[in-house]
C-alpha positions in Angstrom: 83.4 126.2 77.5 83.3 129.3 79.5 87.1 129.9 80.4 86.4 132.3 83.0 84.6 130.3 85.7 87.4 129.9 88.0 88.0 132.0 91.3 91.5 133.3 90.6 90.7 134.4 86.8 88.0 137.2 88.4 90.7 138.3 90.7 93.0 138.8 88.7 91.2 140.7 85.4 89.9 143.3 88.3 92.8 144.9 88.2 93.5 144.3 84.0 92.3 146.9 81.4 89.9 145.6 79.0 92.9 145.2 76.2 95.0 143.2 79.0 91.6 140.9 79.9 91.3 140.4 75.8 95.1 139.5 75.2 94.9 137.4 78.2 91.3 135.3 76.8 93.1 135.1 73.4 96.3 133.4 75.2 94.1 131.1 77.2 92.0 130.1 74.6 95.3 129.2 72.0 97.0 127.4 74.5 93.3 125.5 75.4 92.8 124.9 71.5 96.5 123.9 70.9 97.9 122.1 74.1 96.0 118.5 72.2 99.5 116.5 72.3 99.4 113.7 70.4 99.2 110.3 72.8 102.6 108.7 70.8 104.8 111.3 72.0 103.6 110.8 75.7 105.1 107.5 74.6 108.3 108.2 74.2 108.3 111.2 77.0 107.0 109.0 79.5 108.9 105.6 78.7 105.5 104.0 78.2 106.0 100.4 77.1 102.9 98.8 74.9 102.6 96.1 77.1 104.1 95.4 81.1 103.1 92.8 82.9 102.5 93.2 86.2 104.6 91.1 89.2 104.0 87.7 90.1 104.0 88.6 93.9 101.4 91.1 93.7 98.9 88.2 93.3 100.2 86.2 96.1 98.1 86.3 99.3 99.7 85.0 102.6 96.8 84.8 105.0 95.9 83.1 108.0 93.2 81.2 108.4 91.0 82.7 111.2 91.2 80.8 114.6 87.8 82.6 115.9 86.8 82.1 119.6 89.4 78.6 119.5 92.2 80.4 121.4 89.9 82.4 123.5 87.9 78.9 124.4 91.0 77.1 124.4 92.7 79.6 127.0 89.9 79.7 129.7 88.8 76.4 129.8 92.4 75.5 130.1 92.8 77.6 133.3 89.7 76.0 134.6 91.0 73.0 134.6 94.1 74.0 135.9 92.2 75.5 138.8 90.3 72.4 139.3 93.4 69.9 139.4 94.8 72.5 142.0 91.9 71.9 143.8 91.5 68.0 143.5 95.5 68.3 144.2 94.1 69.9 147.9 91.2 67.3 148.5 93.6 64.1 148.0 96.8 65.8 150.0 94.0 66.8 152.9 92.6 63.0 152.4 95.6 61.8 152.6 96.6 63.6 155.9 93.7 61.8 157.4 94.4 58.2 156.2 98.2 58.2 157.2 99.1 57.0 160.4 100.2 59.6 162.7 103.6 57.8 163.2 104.2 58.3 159.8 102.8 61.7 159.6 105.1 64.7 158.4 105.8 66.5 161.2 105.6 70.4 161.6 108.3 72.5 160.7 109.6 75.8 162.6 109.9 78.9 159.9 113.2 80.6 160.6 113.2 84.1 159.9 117.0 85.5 159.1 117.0 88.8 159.5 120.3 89.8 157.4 120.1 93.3 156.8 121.5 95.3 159.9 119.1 98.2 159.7 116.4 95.5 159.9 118.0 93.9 162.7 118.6 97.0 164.7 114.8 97.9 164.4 114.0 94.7 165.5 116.3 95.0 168.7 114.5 98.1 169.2 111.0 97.1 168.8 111.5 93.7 170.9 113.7 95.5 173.7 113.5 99.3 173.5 116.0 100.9 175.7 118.0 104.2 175.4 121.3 102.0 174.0 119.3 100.2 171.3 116.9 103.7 170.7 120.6 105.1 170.2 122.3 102.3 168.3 119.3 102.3 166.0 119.4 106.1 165.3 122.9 106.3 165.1 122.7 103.1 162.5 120.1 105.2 160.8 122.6 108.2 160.2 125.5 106.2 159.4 123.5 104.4 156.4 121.8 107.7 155.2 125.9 109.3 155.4 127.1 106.1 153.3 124.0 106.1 150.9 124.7 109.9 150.2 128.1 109.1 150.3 127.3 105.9 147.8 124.8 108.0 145.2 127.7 111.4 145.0 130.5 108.4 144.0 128.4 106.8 141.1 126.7 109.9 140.0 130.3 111.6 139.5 131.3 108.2 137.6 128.4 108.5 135.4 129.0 112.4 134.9 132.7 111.5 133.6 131.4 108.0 131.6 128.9 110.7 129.8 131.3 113.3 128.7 133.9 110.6 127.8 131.3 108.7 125.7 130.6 112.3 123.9 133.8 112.8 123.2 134.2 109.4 121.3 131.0 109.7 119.6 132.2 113.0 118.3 135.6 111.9 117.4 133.6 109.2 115.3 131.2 111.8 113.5 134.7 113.3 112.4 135.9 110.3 111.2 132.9 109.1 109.5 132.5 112.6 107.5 135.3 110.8 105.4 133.5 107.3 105.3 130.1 109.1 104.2 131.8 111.4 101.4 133.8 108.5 99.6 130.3 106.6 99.7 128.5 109.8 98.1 131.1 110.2 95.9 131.3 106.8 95.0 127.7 107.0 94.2 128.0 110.0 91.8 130.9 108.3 90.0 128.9 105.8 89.5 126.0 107.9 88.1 128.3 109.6 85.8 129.7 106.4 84.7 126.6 105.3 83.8 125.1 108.0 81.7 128.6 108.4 79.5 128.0 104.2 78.9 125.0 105.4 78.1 124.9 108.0 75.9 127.5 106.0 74.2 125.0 102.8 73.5 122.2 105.3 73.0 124.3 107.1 70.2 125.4 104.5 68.2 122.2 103.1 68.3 120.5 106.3 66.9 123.0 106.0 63.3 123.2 102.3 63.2 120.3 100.6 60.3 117.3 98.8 60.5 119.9 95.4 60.4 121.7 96.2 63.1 118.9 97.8 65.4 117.5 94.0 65.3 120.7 93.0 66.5 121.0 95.2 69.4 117.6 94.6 70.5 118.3 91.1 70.3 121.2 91.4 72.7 118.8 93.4 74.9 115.6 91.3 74.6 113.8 90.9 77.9 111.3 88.4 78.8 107.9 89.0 80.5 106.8 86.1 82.4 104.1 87.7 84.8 101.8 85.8 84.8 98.4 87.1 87.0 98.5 84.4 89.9 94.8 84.7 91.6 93.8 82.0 94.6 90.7 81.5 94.2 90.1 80.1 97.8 86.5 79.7 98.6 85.0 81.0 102.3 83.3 79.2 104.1 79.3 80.1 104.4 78.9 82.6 107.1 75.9 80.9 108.6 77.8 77.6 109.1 80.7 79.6 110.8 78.3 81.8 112.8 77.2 78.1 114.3 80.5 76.7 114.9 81.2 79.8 117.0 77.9 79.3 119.4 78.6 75.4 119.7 82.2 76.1 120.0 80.7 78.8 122.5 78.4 76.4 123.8 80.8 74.0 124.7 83.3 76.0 126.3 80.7 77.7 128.8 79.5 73.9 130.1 83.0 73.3 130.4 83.5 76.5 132.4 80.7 75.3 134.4 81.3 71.5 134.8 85.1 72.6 136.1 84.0 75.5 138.7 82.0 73.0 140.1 84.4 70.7 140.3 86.9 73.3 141.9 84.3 74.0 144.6 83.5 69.8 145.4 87.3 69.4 146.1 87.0 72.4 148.3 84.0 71.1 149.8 86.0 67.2 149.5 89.0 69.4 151.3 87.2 71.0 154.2 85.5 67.8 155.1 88.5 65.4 155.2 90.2 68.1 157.2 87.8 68.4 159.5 88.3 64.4 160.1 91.7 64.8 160.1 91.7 67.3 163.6 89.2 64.7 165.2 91.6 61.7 164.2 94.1 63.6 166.2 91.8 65.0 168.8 91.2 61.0 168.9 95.3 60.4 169.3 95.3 62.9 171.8 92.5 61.3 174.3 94.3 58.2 174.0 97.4 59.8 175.1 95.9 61.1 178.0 93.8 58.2 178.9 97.3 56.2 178.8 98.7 58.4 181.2 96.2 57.3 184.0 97.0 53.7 183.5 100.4 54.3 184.5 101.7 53.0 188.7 104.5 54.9 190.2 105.5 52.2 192.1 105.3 49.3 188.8 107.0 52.1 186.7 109.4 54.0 189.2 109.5 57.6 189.8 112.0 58.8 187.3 110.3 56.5 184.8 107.3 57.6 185.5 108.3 61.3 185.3 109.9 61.0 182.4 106.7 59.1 180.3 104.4 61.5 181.6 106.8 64.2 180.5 107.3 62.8 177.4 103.5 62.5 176.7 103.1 65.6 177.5 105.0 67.2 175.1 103.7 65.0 172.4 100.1 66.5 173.5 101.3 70.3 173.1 102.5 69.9 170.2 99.2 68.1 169.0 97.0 70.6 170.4 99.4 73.5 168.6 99.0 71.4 165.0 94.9 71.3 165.4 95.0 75.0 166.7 92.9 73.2 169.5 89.9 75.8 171.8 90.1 76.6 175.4 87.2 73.5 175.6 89.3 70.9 174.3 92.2 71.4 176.1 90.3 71.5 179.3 88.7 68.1 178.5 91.7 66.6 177.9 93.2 68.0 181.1 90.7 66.0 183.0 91.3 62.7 181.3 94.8 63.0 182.5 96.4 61.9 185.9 98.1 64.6 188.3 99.6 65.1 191.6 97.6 67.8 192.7 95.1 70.4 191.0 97.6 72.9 190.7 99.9 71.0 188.1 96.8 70.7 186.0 95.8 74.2 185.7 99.2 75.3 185.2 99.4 72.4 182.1 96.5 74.4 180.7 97.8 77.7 181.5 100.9 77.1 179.5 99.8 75.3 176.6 96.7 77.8 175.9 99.7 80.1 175.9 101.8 78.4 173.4 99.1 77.7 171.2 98.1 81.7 171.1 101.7 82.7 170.9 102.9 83.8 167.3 107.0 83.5 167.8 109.2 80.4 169.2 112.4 80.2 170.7 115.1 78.8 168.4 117.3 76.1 169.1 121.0 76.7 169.2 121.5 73.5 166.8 117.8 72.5 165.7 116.7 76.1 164.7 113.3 75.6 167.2 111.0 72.8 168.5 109.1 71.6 165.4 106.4 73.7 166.3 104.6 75.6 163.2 105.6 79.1 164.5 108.1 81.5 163.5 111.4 82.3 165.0 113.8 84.8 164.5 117.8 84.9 164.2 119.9 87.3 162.7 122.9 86.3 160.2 124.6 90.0 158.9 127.3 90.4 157.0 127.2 93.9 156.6 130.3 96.2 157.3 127.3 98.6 159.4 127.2 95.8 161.7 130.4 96.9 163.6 129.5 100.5 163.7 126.4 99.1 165.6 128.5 96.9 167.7 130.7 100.1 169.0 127.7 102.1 169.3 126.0 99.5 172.0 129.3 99.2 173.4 131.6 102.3 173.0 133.5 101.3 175.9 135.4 98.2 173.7 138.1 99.9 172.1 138.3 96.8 170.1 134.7 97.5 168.0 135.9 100.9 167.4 138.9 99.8 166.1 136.9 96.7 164.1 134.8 99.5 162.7 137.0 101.9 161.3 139.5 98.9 159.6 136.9 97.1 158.4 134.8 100.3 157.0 138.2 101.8 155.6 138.6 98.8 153.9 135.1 98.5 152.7 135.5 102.5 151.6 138.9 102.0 149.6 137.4 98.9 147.7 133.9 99.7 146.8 136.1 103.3 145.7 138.6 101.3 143.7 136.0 99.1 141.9 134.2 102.2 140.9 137.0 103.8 139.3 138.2 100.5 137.5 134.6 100.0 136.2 134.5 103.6 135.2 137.9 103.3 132.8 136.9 99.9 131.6 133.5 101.4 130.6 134.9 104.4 128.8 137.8 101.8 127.6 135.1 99.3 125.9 133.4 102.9 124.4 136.4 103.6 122.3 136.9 100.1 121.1 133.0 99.7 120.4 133.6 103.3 118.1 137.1 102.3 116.9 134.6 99.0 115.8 132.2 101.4 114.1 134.5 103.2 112.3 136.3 99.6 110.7 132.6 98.3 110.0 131.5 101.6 107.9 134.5 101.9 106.5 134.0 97.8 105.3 130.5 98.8 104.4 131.2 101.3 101.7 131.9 98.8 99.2 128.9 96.9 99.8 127.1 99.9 99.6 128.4 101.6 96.3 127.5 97.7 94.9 123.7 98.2 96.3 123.3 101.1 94.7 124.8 100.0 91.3 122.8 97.1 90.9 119.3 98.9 92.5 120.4 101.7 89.7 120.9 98.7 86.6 117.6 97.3 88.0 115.9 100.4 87.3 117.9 101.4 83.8 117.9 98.0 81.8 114.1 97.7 81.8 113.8 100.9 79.9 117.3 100.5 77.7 115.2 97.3 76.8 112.3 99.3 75.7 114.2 101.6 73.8 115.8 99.2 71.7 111.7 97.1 71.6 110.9 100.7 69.9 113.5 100.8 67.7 113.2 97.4 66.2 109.7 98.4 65.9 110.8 100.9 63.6 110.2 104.2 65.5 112.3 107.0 63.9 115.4 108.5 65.2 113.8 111.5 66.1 111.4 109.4 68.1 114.3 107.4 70.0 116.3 110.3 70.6 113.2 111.3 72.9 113.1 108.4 74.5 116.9 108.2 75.0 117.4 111.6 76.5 114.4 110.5 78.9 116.5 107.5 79.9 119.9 109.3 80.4 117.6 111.5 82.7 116.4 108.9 84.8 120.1 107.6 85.4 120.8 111.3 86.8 117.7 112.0 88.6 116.0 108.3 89.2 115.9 106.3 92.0 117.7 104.9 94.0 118.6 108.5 94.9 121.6 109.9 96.2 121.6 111.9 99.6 124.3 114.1 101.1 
């Protein structure tokens, strides 16, 4: 074998004299010729036992079985049904509006809209009546809130700024106190190492001078057992051509049920759209009978105030009607000319005003009702917000009485949102030191249970190979031989895992 083939052995003889390049071959080729270690002393140097087997849970499998396309089916064909019982859910309630009678019928509901915030109700003010007082109100509003905000974000950002450098204080107070904690757990640990290799060396040397008779002895107060046993599941798999074709049909399946659903979802729409479109010609039905029953009425069988009052009554029951079915300009006209009137211009001014209400978008609330019933939407305004009376002196400066309402109730709004900052600010820092004071107990608690760990990890490294040693030496290995093998051990305590870190 050409020794001289490698890269850094030309470097380095091109700067070597020819004598240096020949001691340097010679030395190679000795330690090449004589570096043939015999295999039994890699035994010992190594702690190689003749026979280990290897752990039961290495063979142990813990696997799934493979779901596939199931929870992928599963998923959207579950949504499509969902999607078509919302739908069916729509086609019976829009039956159903048609089949009930309309005395029984749910009647329309006004949607209140609270405005709470005052901000919001200032711009409303403004946008429903601008004038220089609410244009002034509302920029004044606008100032005050920015002030407070500012005023708001300076307050909690200086409460965090002195949480923070309170919290790092504590946290370095309790780095100082755990540099203690840590060192009696290091130390404990090294103790433990040193206890372990003078135990050792001990056992090891009384071992080494004992006889044969007494070596049997100690091994069998050492013996260990090797129950390994190789645990292989020897599951079959299923052929891959049969579960290539329970993924189409389970494809299959799940695309007709896709299908099948969607068109479900879209025949309750269908269902939906047609029973609603019954359901405004039942009441456009309502409606002409209402009308027609108004021309059967007699002023003189009936009475004027009577009289006035049906008609008036009737009326009303017809506007809100034609406001439900969002009724044309057609329509209304119609039924405008099935009803009785005392002159034409009564009659154009009923359709004048209902065309109106069914285009307008807002209704008037009711004081104790909170609107008509109509489906509109109607706005009140419901603040509790200390800004309110700054508004309230800004529309009216001249009542000394909101300026005074505004400045006691602010002040007081001030001082307590002020004093619940603080309070929250000690009580944080307060749970801080308590939570460290906590950490400080626990580690300290924990250094037993640590040292522990770490003594029985160490044994459950060392006793496997004190058990070897002594396998060896009933085997009749000589001193010499063990002696190896023991000062191996005794070096594994010192410099074997579990390892000790500063």
């Amino acid at each position: 074998m050409n020794i001289n083939q490698d890269l850094e052995s030309r470097r380095i003889k091109r700067n070597l004299t020819k004598t240096q390049v020949k001691v340097a071959d010679s030395v190679r080729e000795g330690v090449l010729v004589n570096s043939n270690i015999p295999l039994s002393e890699s035994y010992n140097s190594l702690l190689i036992a003749d026979t280990v087997e290897l752990p039961e849970k290495l063979y142990e499998k813990n696997t799934r079985k493979e779901k596939g396309l199931l929870p992928i089916a599963g998923a959207t064909v579950g949504f499509m049904g969902f999607l078509a019982g919302v739908t069916g859910l729509v086609s019976k309630s829009a039956k159903d509006a048609v089949d009930v009678d309309l005395a029984k019928k749910l009647t329309s509901i006004t949607r209140n809209v609270c405005v709470n915030k005052e901000i919001d109700q200032a711009i409303y003010r403004l946008v429903a009546n601008p004038n220089k007082k609410t244009a002034m109100a509302a920029a004044g509003l606008a100032v005050f809130s920015s002030m407070a905000f500012m005023g708001k974000t300076f307050c909690e950002g200086f409460r965090d700024v002195w949480v923070k450098k309170k919290e790092a204080d504590i946290h370095k107070n309790l780095q100082e106190n755990l540099i203690a904690v840590e060192t009696q757990s290091f130390s404990g640990k090294m103790q433990i190492i040193r206890n372990m290799l003078s135990e050792k060396a001990k056992e090891f040397n009384g071992a080494l001078i004992t006889d044969k008779s007494s070596s049997k002895e100690s091994f069998s107060s050492h013996s260990i057992s090797f129950t390994g046993k190789k645990q292989k599941n020897q599951e079959n798999d299923k052929n891959s051509f049969l579960k290539s074709a329970g993924y189409m049909a389970l494809g299959a399946v799940s695309t007709a049920a896709i299908i099948a659903l969607g068109y479900l979802s879209m025949h309750n729409l269908r269902n939906s759209n047609q029973s609603m479109k019954r359901g405004i010609e039942k009441v456009k039905n309502a409606i002409t009978e209402i009308a027609k029953k108004t021309n059967n009425r007699s002023i003189d069988e009936m009475g004027k105030e009577n009289y006035d009052m049906a008609n008036k009554i009737d009326r009303e029951k017809i506007s809100n009607l034609f406001v439900d079915i969002t009724a044309d300009t057609d329509f209304v006209n119609s039924t405008a000319q099935k009803m009785k009137w005392a002159n034409d211009e009564e009659k154009q001014q009923f359709i004048k005003d209902n065309l109106f209400n069914i285009r307008k978008s807002t209704e008037k609330a009711n004081s104790a009702l909170g609107g008509s019933g109509q489906d509109r939407n109607t706005f009140y305004s419901h603040v509790s917000d200390y800004k309110a009376f700054f508004y309230n002196h800004l529309i009216d400066s001249e009542n000394k009485q909101f300026k005074t309402l505004f400045y006691g109730i602010t002040g007081a709004t001030a001082t307590a949102y002020l004093g619940e900052l603080s309070i929250n600010a000690v009580k944080d820092v307060q749970v801080k030191k308590y939570n460290a004071q906590t950490e400080l107990n626990l580690q300290k608690q924990l250094v037993a249970t640590e040292l522990r760990n770490f003594k029985s990890k160490k044994d459950s490294s060392i006793n496997p190979l004190c058990d070897e040693f002594y396998r060896q030496k009933n085997n009749g290995k000589s001193n010499e031989e063990l002696k190896i093998v023991a000062d191996n051990i005794l070096n594994e305590i010192k410099n074997g895992a579990p390892y000790v870190y500063s």
